[in-house]
N, C-alpha and C positions, 0 to 999 in steps of 0.2 A: 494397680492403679498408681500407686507413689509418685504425688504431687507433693508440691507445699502445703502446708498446712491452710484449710480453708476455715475461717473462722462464721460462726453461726449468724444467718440475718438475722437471726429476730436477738441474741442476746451476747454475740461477739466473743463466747468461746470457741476454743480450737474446737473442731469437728473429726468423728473418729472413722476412720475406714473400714465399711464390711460390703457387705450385696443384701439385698432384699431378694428371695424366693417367692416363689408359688410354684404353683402345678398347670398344666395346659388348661385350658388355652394360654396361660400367660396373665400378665398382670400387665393393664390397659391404663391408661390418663383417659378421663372424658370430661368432658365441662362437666357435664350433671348427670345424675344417673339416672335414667329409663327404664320401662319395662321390659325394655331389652337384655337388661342384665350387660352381660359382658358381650353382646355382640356389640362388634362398632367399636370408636375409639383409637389411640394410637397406642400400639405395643411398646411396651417400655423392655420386658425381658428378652431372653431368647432362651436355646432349647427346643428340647421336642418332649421330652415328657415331664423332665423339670426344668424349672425355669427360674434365672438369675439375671441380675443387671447389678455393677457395679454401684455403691451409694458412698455416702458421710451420715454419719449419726451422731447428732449433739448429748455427750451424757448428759447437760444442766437441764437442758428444756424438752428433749426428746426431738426435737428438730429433725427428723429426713429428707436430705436434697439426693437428686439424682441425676448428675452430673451430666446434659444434653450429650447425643451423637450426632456430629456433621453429618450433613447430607449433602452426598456429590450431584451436581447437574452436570449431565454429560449430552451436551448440545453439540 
């Protein structure tokens, strides 16, 4: 990933570089959780059986951001 250093929204220390894991399906963003559990939602990792996405992790306040990926439109 090596960026500048991005500092924390909530408390403006430097933020550290790692990946957040799971296992398949993946690890999803949803507004709110359902009965659905983990269907639905937008996939954050990738993978096939395990699964990582690039993060920053604030040591003071435990803060995780997860750095968005462009989406191309190819009209």
């Amino acid at each position: 990933m090596r960026h500048e250093p991005l500092s924390c929204p909530l408390c403006s220390t430097n933020m550290e570089e790692g990946v957040v894991v799971g296992r398949s399906p993946g690890v999803k963003f949803k507004k709110r959780t359902t009965v659905f559990g983990d269907l639905g939602g937008e996939l954050l990792t990738t993978g096939i059986f395990n699964h990582s996405v690039e993060a920053l992790r604030c040591d003071n306040c435990g803060t995780v951001v997860i750095p968005g990926r462009a989406v191309s439109s190819n009209s």
